[in-house]
VOPAGU-2260 file (C-alpha; in pm, 1 decimal, decimal comma):
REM VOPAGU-2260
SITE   aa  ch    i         X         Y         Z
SITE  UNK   A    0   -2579,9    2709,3   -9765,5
SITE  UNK   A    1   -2427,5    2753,1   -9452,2
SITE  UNK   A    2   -2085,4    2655,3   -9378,1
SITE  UNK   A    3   -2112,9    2433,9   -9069,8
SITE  UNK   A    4   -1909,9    2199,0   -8852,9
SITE  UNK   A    5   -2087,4    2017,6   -8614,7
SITE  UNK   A    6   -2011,2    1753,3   -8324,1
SITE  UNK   A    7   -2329,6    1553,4   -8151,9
SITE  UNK   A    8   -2209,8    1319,3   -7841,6
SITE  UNK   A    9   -2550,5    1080,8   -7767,6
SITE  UNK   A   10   -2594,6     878,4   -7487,9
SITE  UNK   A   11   -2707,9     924,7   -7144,0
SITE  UNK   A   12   -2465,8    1136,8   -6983,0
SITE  UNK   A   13   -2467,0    1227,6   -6614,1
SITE  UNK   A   14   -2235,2    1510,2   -6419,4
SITE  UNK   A   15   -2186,6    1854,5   -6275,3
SITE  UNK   A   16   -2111,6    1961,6   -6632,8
SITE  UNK   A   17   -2059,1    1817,8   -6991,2
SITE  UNK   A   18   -2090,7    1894,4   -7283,5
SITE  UNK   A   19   -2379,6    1759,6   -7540,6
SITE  UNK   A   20   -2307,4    1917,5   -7885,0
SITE  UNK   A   21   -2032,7    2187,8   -8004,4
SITE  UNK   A   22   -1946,3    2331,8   -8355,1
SITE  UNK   A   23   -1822,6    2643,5   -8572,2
SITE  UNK   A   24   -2066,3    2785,7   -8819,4
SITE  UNK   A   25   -2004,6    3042,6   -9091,4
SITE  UNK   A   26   -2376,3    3139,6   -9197,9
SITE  UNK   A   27   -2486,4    3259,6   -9557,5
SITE  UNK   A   28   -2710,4    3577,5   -9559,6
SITE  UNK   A   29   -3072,0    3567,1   -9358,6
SITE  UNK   A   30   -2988,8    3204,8   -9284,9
SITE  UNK   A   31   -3241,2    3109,4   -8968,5
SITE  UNK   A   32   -3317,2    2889,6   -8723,0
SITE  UNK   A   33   -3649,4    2821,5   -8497,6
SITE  UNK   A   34   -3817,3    2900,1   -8353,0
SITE  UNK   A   35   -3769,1    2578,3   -8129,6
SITE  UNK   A   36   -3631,7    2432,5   -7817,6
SITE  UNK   A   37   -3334,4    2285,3   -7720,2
SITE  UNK   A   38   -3364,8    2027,0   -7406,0
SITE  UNK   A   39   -3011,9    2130,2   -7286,6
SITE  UNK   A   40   -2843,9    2478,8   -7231,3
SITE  UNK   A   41   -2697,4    2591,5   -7589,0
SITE  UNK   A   42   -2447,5    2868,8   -7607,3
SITE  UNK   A   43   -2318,5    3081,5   -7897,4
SITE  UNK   A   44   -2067,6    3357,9   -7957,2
SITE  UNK   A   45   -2010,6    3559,2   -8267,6
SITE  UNK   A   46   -1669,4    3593,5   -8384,2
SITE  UNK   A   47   -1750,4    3805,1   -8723,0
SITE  UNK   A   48   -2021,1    3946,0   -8842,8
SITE  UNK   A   49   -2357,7    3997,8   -8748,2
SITE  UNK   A   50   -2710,8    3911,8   -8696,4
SITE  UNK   A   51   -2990,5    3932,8   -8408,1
SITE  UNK   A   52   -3140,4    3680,4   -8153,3
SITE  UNK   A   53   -3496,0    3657,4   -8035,4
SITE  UNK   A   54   -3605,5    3465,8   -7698,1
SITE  UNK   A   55   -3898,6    3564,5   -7455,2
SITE  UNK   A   56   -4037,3    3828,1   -7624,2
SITE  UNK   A   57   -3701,6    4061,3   -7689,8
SITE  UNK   A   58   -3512,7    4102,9   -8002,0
SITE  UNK   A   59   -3079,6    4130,5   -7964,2
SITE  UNK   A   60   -2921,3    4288,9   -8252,3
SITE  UNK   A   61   -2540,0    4106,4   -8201,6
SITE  UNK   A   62   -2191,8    4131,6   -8411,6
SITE  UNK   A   63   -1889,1    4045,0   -8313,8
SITE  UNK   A   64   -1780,8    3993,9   -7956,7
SITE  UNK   A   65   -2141,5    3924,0   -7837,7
SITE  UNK   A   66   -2293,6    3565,8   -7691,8
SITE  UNK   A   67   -2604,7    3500,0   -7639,2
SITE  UNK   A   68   -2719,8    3167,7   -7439,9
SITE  UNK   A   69   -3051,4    2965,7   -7501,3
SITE  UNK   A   70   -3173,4    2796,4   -7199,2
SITE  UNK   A   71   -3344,0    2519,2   -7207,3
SITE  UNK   A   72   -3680,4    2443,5   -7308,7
SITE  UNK   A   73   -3733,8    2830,8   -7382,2
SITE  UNK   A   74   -3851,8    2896,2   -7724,7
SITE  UNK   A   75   -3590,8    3080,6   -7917,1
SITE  UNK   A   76   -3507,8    3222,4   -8274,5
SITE  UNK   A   77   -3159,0    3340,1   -8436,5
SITE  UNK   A   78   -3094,3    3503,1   -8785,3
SITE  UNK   A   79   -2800,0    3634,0   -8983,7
SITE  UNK   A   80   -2763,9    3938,5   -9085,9
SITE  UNK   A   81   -2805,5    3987,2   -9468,2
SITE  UNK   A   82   -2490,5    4199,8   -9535,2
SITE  UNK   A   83   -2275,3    4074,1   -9262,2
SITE  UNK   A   84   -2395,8    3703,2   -9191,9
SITE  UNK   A   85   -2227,5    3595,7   -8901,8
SITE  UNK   A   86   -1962,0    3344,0   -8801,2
SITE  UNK   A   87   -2017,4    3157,8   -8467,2
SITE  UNK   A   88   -1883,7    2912,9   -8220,3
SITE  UNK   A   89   -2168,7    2690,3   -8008,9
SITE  UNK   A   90   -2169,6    2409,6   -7720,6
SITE  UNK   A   91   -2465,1    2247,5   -7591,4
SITE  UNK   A   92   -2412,1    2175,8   -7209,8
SITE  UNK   A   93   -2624,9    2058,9   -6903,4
SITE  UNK   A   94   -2516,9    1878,5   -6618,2
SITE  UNK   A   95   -2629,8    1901,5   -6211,5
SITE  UNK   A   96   -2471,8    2257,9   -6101,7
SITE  UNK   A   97   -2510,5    2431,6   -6482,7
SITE  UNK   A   98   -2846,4    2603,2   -6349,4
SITE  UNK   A   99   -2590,0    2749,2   -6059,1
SITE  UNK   A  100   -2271,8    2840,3   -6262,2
SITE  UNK   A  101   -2505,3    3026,4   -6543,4
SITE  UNK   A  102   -2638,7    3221,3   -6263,5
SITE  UNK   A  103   -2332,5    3302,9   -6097,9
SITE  UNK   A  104   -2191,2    3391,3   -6446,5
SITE  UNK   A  105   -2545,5    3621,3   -6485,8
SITE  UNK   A  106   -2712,5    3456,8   -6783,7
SITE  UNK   A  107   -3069,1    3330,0   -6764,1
SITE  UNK   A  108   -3375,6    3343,9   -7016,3
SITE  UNK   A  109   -3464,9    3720,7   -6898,7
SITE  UNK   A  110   -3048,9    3812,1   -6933,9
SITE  UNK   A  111   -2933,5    3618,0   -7199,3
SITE  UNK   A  112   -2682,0    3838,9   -7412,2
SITE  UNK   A  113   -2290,5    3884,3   -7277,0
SITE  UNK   A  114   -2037,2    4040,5   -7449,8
SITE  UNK   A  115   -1628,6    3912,7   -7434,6
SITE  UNK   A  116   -1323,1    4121,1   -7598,4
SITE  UNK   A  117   -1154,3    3809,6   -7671,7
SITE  UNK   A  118   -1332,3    3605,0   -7953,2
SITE  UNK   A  119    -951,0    3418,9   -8029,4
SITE  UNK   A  120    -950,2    3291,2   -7722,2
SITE  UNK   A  121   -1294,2    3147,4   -7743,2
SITE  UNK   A  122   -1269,3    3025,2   -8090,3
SITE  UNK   A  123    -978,2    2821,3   -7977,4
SITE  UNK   A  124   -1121,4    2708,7   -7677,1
SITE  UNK   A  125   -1458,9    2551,0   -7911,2
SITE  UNK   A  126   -1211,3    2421,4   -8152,7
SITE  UNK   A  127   -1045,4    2221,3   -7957,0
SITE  UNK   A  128   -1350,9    2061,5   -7834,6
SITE  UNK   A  129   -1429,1    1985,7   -8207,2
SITE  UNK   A  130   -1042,5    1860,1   -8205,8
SITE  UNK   A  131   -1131,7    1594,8   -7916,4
SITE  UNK   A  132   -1432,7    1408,9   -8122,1
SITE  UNK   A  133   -1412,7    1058,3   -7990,1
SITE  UNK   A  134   -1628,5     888,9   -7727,9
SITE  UNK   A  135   -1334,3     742,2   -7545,3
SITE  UNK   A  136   -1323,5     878,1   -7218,4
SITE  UNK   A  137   -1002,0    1052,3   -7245,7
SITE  UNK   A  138   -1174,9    1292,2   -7515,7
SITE  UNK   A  139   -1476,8    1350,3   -7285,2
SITE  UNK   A  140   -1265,8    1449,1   -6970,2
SITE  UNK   A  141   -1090,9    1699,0   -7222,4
SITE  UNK   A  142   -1398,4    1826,8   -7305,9
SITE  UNK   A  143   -1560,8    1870,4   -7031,9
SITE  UNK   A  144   -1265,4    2072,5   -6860,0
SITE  UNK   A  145   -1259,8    2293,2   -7215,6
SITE  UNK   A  146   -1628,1    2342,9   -7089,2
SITE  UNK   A  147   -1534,8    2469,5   -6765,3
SITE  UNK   A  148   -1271,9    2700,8   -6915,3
SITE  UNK   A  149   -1462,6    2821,1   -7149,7
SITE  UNK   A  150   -1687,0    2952,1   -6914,1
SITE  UNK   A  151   -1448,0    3093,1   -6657,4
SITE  UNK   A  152   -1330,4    3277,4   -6942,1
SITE  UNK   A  153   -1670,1    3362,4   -7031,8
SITE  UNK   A  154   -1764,7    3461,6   -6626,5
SITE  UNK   A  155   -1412,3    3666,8   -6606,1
SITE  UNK   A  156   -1494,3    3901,1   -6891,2
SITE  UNK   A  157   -1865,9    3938,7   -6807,7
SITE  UNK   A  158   -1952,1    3975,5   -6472,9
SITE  UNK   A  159   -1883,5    4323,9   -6464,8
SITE  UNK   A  160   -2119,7    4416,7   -6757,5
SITE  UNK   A  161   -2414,9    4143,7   -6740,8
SITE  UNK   A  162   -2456,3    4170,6   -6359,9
SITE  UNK   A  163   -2672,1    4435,1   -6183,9
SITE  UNK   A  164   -2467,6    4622,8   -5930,7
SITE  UNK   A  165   -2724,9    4421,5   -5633,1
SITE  UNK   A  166   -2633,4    4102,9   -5871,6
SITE  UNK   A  167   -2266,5    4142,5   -5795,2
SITE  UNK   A  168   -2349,2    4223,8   -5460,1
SITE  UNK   A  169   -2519,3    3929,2   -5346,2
SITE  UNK   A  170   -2258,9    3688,8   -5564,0
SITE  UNK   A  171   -1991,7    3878,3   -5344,2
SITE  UNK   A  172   -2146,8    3801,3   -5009,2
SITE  UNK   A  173   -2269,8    3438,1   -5091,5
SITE  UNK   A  174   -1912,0    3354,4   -5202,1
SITE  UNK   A  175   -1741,9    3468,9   -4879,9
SITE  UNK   A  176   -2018,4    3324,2   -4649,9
SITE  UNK   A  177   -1946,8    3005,1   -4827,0
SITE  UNK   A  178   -1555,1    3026,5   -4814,5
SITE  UNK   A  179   -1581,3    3099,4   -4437,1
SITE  UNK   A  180   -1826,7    2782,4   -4402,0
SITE  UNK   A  181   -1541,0    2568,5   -4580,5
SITE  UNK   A  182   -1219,7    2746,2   -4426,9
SITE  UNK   A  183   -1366,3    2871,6   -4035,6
SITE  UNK   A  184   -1158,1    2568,5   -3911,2
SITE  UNK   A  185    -825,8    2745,6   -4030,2
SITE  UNK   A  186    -664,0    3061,0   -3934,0
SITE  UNK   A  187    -803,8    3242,1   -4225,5
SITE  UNK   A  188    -819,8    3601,9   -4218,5
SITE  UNK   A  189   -1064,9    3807,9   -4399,4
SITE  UNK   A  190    -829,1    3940,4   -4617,4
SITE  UNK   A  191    -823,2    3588,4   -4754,0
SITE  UNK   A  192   -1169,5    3560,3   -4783,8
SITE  UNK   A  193   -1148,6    3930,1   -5008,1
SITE  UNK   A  194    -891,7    3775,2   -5213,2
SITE  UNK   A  195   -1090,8    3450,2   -5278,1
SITE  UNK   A  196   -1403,9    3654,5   -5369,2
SITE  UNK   A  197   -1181,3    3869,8   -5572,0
SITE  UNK   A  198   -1238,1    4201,0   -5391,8
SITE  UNK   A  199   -1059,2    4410,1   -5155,2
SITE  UNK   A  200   -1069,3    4384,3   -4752,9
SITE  UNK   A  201   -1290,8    4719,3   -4748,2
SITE  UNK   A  202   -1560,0    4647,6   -5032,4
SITE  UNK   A  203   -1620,4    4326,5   -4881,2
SITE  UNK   A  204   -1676,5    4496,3   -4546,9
SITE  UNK   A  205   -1974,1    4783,0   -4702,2
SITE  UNK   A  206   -2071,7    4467,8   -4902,6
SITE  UNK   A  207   -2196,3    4299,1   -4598,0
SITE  UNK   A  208   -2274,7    4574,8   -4369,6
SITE  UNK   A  209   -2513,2    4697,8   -4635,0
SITE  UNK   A  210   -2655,6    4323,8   -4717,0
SITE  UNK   A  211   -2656,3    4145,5   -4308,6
SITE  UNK   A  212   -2563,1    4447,5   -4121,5
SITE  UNK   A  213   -2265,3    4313,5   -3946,7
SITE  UNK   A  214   -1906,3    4312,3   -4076,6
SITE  UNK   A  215   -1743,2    3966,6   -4205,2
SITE  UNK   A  216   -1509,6    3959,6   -3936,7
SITE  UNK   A  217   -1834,6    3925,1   -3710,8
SITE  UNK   A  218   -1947,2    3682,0   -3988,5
SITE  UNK   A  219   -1640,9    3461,1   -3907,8
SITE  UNK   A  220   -1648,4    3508,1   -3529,7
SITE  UNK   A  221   -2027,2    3433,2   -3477,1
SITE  UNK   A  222   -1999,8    3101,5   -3707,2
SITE  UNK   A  223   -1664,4    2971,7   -3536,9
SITE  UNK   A  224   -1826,1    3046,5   -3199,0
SITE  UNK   A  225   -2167,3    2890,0   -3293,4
SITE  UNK   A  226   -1974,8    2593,3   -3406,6
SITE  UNK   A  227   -1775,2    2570,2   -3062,8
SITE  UNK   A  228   -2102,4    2578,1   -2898,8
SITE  UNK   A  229   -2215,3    2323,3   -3051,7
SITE  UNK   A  230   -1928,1    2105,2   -3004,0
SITE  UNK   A  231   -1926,4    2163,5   -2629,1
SITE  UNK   A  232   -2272,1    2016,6   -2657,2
SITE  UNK   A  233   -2177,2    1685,5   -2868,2
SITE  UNK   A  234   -1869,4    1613,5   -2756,3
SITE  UNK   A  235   -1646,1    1583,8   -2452,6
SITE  UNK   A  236   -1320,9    1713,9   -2674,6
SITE  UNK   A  237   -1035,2    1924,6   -2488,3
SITE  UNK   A  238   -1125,6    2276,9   -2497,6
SITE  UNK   A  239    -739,2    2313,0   -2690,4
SITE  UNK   A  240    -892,7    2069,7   -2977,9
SITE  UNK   A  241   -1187,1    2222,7   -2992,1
SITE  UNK   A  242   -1041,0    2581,8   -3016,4
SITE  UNK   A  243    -826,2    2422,1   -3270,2
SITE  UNK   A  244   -1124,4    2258,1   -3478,8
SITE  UNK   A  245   -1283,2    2659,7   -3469,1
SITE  UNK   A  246    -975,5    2810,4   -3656,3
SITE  UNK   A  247    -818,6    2895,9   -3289,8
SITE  UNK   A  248    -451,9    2858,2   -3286,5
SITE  UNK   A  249    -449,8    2943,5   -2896,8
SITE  UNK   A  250    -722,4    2849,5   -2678,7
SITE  UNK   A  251    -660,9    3194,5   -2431,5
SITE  UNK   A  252    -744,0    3343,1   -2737,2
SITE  UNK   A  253   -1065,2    3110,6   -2821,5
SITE  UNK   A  254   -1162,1    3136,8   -2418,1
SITE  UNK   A  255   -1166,7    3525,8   -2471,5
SITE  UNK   A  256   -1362,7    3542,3   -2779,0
SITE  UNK   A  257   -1628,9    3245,4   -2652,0
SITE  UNK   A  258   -1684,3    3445,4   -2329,1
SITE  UNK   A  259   -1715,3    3774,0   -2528,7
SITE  UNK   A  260   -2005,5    3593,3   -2742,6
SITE  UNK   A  261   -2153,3    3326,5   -2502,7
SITE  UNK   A  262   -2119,1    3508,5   -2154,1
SITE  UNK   A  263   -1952,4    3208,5   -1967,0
SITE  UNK   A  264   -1596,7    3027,0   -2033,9
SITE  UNK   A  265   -1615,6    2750,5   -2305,2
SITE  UNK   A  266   -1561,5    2524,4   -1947,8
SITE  UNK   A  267   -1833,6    2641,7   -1731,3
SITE  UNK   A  268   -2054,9    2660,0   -2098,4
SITE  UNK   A  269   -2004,5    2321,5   -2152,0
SITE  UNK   A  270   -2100,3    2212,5   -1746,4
SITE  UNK   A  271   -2388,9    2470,0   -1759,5
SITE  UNK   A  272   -2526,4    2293,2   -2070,7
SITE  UNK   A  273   -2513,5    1920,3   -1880,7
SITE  UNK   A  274   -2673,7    2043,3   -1596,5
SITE  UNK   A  275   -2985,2    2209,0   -1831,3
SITE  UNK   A  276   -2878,6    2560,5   -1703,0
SITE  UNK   A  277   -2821,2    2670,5   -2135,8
SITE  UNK   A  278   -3101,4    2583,7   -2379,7
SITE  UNK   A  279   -2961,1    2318,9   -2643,5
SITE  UNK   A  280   -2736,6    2437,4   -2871,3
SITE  UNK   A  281   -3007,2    2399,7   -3166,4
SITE  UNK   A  282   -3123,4    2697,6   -3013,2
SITE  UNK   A  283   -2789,7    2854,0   -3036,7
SITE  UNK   A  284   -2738,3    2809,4   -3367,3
SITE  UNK   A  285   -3017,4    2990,9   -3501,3
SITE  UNK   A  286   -2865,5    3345,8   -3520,3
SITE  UNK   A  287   -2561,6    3202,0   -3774,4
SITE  UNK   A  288   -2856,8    2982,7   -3956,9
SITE  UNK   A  289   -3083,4    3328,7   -3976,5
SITE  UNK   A  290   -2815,6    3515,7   -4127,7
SITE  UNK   A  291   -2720,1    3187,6   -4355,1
SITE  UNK   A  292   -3102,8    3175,4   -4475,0
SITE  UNK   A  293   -3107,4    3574,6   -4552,8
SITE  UNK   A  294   -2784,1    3501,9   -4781,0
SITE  UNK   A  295   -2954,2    3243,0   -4966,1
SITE  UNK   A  296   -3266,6    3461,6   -5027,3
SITE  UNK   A  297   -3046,8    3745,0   -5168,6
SITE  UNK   A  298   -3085,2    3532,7   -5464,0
SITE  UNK   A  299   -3420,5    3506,2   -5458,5
């Protein structure tokens, strides 16, 4: 009979992430389970032994050092091996951005097998969970932020090896298009935005040459410039503030780059706009929104 700790948390839960259910189990030989569903996202990792995991039609023969994540409402089946039965940590999460992270990490029904080189660190990480067993709120935070290490772990050790190369590729350029969306109003420089994504300045670069055909620097300029067009049309701000709300530190500097882009002064921009002389700046916007949308269908 299998060896088995196990930790259910009921009730209606609601959240970006949380955790449902979590446990260590040390199986006997050819012990099974399914094939059936789960309603949440269940995920397992073998820290000795072996055995082999069957979901959408593929069988993965797994030992130590391997995961393998059931997604939910996908019919699944796992088995231990008969020499070797397998010992494993679990945790049963959902929660409103788990369909995101799993993707960024590179699981999903069709890729559902990762591999990590540190199974201590991950059996500590689930035991702990199993450590923090009440339902008072102060057990639940803990848990849930065990969650979300455990799977930055999880991400850190994996995307190199469960990602495609155009898989990394795409992750790369979504993450910096959405770090210059949050930061454009700073003085960030794209070396910044490298860092953040975790690459260096000149990867990034091929990275979006090859996936938008312009460079992120061009990124950057075209969506501060975009946005100070469109601020000429709401508002009646100084030019200085609205350099400043652009990432602009000197408004000669902002003038230059606006005229470069726009053909006209942010001034005689803005007066051209009021007298009808520049279509609205919906219109303007719809080169940054174009490149925005192609991002998002990288995904796809």
């Amino acid at each position: 009979m299998d060896k088995s700790f196990t930790l259910e948390f009921p009730g209606k839960k609601t959240g970006e992430l949380y955790v449902n259910c979590c446990g260590i189990t040390k199986a006997e030989s050819l012990n099974d389970f399914g094939p059936a569903v789960k309603p949440h996202y269940l995920l397992h990792f073998i820290t000795d032994g072996k055995g082999i995991f069957e979901m959408g039609g593929y069988e993965y023969s797994l030992e130590k050092g391997c995961g393998f994540l059931i997604t939910p409402d996908e019919l699944s089946y796992y088995r231990a091996d008969e020499n070797e039965p397998w010992t494993y940590v679990w945790v049963g999460f959902n929660g409103s951005l788990t369909d995101q992270i799993v993707k960024n990490i590179g699981l999903s029904s069709e890729n559902p097998v990762f591999k990590a080189d540190d199974a201590d660190e991950i059996y500590r990480i689930v035991q702990e969970m199993t450590e923090n067993d009440s339902c008072e709120m102060y057990d639940e935070l803990l848990r849930n932020g065990l969650l979300a290490v455990l799977l930055s772990s999880i991400f850190d050790k994996t995307i190199a090896s469960v990602k495609s190369e155009a898989d990394r590729t795409n992750y790369y350029v979504r993450k910096a298009v959405e770090y210059i969306q949050s930061n454009y109003c700073n003085p960030i420089k794209i070396t910044e935005v490298a860092d953040y994504v975790g690459i260096n300045r000149s990867y990034l670069y091929t990275l979006f040459m090859n996936a938008i055909g312009i460079s992120p620097h061009q990124f950057l300029a075209t969506f501060r410039i975009t946005r100070a067009a469109e601020l000429l049309h709401s508002s009646s701000f100084p030019i200085e503030s609205i350099a400043l709300s652009c990432g602009y530190m000197d408004s000669l500097v902002f003038t230059k780059a606006f005229k470069q882009m726009k053909g006209l002064s942010p001034s005689v921009y803005r007066k051209a706009i009021r007298n009808g002389e520049v279509k609205k700046t919906t219109e303007h916007l719809q080169q940054v929104e174009d490149l925005i949308n192609h991002i998002k269908k990288l995904d796809e």
